[in-house]
N, CA and C atoms as an extended XYZ file, in Angstrom:
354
Properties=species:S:1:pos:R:3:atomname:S:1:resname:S:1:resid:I:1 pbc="F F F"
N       225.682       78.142       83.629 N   UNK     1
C       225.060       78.665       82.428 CA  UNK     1
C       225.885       79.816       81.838 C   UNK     1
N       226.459       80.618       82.581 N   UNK     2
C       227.102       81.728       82.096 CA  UNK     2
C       228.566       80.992       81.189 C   UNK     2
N       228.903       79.747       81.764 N   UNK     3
C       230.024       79.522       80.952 CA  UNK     3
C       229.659       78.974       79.583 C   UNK     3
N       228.666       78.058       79.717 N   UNK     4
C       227.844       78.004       78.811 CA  UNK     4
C       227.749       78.841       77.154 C   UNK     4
N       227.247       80.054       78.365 N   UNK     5
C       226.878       81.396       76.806 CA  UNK     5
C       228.254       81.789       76.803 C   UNK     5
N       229.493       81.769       77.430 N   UNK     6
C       230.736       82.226       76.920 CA  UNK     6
C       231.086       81.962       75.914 C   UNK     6
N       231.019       79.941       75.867 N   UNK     7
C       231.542       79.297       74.989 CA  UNK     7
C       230.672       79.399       73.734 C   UNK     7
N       229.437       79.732       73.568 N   UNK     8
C       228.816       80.086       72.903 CA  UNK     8
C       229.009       81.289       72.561 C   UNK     8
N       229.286       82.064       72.981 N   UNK     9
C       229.523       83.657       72.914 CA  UNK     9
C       230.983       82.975       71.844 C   UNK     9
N       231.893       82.237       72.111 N   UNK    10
C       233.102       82.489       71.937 CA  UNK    10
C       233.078       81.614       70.347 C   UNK    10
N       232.180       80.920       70.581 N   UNK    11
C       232.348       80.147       68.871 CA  UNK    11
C       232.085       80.700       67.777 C   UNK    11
N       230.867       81.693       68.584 N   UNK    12
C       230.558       82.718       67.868 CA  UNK    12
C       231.693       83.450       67.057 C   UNK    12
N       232.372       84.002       68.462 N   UNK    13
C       233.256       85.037       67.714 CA  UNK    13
C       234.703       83.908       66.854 C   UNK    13
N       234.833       82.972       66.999 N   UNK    14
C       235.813       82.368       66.457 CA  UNK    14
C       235.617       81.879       65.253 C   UNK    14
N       234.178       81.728       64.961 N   UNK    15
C       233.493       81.207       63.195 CA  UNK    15
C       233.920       82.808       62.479 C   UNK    15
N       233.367       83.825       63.158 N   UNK    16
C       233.450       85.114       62.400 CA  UNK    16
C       234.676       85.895       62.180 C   UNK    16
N       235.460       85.419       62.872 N   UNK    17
C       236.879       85.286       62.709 CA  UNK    17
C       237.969       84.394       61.809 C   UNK    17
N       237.856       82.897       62.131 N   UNK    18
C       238.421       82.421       61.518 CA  UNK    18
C       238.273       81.748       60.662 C   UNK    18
N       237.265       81.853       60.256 N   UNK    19
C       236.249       80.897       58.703 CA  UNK    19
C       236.645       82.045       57.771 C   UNK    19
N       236.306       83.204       57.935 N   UNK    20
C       236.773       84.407       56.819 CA  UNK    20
C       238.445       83.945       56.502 C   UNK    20
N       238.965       83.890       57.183 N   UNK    21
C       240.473       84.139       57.039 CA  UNK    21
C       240.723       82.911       56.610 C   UNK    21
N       240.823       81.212       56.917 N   UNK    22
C       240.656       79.982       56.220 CA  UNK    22
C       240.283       80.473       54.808 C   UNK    22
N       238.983       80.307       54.656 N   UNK    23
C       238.717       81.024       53.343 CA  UNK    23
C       239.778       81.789       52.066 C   UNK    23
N       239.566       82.742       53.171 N   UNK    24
C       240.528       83.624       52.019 CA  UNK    24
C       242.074       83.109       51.950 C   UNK    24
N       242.577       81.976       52.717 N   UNK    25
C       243.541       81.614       52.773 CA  UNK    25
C       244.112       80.607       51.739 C   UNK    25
N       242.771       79.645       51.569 N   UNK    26
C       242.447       78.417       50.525 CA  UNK    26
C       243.132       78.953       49.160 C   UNK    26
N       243.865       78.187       48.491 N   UNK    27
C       243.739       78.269       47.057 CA  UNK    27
C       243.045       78.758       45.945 C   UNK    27
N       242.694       79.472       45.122 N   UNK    28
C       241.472       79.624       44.555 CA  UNK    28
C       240.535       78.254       43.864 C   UNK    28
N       241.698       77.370       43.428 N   UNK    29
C       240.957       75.976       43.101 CA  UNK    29
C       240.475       75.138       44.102 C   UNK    29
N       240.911       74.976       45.467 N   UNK    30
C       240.494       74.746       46.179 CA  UNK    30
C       239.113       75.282       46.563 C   UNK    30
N       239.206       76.605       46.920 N   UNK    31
C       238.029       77.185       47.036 CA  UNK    31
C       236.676       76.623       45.993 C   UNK    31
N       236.867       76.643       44.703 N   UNK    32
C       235.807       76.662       43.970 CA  UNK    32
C       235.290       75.251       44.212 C   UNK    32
N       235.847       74.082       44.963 N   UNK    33
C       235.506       73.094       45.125 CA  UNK    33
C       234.794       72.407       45.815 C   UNK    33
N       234.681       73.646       46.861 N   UNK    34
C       233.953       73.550       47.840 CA  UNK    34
C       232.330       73.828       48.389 C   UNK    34
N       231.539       73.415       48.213 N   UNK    35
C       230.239       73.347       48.156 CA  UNK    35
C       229.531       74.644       48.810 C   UNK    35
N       228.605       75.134       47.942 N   UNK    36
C       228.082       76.222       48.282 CA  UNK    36
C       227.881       77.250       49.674 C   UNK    36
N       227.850       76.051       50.212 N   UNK    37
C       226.875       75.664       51.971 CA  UNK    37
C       228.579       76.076       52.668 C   UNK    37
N       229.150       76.061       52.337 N   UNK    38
C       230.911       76.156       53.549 CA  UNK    38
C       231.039       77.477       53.000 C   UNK    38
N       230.967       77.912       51.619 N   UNK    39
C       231.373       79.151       50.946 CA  UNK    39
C       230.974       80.222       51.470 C   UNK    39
N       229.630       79.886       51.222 N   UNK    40
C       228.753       80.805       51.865 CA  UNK    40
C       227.836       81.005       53.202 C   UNK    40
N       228.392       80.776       54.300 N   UNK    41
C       228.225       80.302       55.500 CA  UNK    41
C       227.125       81.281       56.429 C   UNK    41
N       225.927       81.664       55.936 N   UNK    42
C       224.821       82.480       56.521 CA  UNK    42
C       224.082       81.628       57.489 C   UNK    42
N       223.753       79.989       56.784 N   UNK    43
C       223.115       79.561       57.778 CA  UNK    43
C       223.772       79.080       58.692 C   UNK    43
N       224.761       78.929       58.978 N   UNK    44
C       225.538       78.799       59.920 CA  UNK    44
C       225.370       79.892       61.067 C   UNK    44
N       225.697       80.841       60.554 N   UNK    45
C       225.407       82.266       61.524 CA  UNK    45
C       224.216       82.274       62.194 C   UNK    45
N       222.919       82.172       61.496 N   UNK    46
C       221.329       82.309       61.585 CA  UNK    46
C       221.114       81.535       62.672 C   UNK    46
N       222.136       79.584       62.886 N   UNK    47
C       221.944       78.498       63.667 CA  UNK    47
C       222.218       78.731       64.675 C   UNK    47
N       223.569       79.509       64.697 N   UNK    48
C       224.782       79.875       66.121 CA  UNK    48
C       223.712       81.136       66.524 C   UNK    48
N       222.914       81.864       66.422 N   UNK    49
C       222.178       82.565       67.085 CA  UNK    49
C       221.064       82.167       68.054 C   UNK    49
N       220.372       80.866       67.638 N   UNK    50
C       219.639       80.690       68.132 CA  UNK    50
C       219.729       79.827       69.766 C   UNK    50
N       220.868       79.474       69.570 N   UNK    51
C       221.164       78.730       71.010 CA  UNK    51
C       221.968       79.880       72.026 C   UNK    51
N       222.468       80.940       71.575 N   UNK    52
C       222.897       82.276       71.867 CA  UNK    52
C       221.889       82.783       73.040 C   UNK    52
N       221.012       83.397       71.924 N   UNK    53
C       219.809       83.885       72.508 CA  UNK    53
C       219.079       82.920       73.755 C   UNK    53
N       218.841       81.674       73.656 N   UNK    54
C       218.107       81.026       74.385 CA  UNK    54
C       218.800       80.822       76.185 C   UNK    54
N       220.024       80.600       75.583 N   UNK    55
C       221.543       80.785       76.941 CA  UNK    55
C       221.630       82.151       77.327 C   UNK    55
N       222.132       82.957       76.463 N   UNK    56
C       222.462       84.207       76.995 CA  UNK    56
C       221.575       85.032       77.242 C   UNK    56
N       220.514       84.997       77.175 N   UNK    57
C       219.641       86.311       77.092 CA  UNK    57
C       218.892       86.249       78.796 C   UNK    57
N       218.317       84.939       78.877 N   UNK    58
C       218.135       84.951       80.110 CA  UNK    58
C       218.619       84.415       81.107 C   UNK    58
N       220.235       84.324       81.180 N   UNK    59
C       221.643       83.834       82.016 CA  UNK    59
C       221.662       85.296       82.168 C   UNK    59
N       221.950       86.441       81.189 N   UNK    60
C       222.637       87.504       81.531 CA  UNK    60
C       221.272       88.014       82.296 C   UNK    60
N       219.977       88.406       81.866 N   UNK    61
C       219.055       89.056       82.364 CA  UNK    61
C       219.007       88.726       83.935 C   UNK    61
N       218.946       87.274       84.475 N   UNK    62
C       218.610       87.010       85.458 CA  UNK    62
C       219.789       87.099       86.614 C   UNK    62
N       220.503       87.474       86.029 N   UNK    63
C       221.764       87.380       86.865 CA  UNK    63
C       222.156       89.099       87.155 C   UNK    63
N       221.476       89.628       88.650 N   UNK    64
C       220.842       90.430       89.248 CA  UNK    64
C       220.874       91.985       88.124 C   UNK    64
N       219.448       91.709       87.058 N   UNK    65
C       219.694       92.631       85.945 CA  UNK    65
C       219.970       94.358       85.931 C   UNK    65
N       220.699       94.725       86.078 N   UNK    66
C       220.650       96.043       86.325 CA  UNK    66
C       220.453       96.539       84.851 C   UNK    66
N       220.127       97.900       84.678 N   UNK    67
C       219.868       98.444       83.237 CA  UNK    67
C       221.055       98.761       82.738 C   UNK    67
N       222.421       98.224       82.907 N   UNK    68
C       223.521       98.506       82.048 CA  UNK    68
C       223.291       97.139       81.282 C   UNK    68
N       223.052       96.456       82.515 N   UNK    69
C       223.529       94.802       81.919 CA  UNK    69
C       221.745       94.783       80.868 C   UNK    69
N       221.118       94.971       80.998 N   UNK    70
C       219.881       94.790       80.258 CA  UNK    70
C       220.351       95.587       78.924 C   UNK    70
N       220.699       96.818       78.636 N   UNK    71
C       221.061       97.781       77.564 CA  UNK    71
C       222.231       96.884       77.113 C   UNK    71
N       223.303       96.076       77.343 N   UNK    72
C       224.400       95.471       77.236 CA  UNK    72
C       224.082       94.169       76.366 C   UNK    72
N       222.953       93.426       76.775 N   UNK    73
C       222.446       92.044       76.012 CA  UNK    73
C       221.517       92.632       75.356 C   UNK    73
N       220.555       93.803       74.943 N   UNK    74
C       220.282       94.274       74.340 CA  UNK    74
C       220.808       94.276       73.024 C   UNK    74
N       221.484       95.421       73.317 N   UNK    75
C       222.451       95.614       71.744 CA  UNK    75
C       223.308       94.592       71.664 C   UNK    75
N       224.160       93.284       72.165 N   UNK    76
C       224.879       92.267       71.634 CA  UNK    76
C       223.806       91.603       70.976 C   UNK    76
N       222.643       91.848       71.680 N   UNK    77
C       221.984       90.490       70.282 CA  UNK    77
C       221.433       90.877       68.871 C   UNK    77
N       220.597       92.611       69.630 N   UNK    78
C       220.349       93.188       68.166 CA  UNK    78
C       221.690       93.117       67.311 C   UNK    78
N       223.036       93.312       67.414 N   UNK    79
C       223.875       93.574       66.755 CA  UNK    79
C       223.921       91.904       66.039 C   UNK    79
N       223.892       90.650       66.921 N   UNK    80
C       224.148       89.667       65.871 CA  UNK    80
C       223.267       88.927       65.135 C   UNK    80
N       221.823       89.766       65.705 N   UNK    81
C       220.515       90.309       64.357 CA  UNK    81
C       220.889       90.940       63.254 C   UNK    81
N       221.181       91.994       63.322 N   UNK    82
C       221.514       93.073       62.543 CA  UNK    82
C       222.775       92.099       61.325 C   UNK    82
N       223.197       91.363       62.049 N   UNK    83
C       224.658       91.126       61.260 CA  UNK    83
C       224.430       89.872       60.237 C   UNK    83
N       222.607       89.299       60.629 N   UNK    84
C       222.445       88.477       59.858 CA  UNK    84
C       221.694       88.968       57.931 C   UNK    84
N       221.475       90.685       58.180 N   UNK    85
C       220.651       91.480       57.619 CA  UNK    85
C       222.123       92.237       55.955 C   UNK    85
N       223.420       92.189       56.806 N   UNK    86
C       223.790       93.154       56.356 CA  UNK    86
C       224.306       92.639       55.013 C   UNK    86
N       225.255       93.264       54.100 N   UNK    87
C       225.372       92.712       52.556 CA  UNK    87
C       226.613       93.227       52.154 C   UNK    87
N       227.392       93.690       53.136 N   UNK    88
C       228.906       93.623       53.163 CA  UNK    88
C       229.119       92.546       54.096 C   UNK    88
N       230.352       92.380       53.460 N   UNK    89
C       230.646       91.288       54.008 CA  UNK    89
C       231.919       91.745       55.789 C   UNK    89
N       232.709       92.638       55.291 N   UNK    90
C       233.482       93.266       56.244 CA  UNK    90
C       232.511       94.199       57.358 C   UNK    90
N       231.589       94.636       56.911 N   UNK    91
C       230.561       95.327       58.141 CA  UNK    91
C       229.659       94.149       58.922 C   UNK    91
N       229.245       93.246       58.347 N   UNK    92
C       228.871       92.168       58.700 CA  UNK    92
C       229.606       91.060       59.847 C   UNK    92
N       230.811       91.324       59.678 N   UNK    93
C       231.995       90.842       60.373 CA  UNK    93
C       231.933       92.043       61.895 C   UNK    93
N       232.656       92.886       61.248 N   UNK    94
C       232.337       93.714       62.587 CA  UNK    94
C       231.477       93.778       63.206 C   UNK    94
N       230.410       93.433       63.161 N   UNK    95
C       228.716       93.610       63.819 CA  UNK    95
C       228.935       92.955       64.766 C   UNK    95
N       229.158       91.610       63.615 N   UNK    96
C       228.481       90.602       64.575 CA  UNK    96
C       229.683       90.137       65.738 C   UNK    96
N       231.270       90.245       65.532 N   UNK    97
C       232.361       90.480       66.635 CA  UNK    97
C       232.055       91.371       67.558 C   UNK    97
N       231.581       92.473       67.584 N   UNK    98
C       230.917       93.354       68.273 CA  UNK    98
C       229.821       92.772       69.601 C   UNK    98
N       229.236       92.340       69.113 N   UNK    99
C       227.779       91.635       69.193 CA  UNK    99
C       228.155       90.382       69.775 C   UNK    99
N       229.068       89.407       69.565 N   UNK   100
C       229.905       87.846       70.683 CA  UNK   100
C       230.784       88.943       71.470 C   UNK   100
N       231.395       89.865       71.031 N   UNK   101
C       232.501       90.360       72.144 CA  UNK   101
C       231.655       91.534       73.584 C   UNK   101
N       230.586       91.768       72.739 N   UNK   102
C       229.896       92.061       74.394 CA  UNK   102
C       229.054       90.951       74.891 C   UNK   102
N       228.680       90.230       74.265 N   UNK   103
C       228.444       89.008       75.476 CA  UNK   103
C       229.093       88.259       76.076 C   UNK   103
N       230.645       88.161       75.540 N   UNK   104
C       231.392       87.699       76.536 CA  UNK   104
C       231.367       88.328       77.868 C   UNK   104
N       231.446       89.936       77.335 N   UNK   105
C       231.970       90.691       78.139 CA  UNK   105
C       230.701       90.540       79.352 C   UNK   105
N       229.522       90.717       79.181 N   UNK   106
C       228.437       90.636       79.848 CA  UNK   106
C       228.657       89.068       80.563 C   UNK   106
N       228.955       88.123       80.130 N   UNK   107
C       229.132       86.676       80.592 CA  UNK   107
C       230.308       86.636       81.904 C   UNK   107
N       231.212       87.624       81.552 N   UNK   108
C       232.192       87.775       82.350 CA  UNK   108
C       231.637       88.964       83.479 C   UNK   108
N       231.228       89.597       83.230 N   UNK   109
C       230.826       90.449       84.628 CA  UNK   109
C       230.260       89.964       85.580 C   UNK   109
N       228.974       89.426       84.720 N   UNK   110
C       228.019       88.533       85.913 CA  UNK   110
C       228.427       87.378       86.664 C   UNK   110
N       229.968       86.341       85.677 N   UNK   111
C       230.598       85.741       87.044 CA  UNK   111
C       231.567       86.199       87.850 C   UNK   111
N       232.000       87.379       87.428 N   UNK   112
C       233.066       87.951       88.703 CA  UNK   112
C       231.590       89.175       89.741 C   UNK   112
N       230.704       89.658       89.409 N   UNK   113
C       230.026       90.361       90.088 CA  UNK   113
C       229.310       88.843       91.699 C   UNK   113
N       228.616       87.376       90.789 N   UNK   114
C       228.405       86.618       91.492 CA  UNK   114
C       229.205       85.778       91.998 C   UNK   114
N       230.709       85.689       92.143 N   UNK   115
C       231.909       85.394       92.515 CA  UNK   115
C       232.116       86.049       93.572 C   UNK   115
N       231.935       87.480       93.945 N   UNK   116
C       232.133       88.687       95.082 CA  UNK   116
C       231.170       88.822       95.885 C   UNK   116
N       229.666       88.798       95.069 N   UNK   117
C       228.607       88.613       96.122 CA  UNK   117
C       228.397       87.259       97.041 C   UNK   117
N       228.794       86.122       96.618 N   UNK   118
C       228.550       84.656       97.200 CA  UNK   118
C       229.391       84.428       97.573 C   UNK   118
């Protein structure tokens, strides 16, 4: 499960990464050709949260929760809450990279912490 929410953790951060930059990379005629729904890619974000949360929240919790790791999936998810709220587009970006890059990070502790204990 933890690899699971990585790869989830990681698509995360690779849509919020490299869909901006594609984008801005496109042509401008190209761009305008392209249907609302790719342009403007929110529900996309809103979708990739919800299988997030359902994997990661209680993979990381249950996986012997100490209150770093609880404060840790805490704020990664409020943050890729928060990032569905915001109305810049560059703060919005950072949030929510923020927000996949500590759940990796949380994804990765708990298999090298249960790697050492087992």
């Amino acid at each position: 499960m933890h690899r699971l929410g990585m790869g989830l953790s990681a698509l995360c951060l690779i849509h919020c990464i490299a869909l901006p930059w594609l984008l801005a990379s496109l042509p401008v005629v190209v761009l305008a050709t392209l249907p609302e729904a790719v342009r403007h890619n929110e529900w996309l974000h809103a979708a990739l949260i919800l299988p997030v949360v359902l994997v990661s929240g209680p993979v990381l919790l249950r996986a012997k929760p100490g209150k770093a790791r609880v404060l840790l999936v805490l704020v990664a998810l409020a943050l890729l809450f928060v990032g569905l709220f915001v109305e810049v587009e560059a703060l919005e970006q950072i949030i929510t990279i923020t927000g996949a890059m500590l759940l990796l990070l949380g994804h990765w502790a708990a298999m090298r912490n249960h790697r050492h204990s087992g």
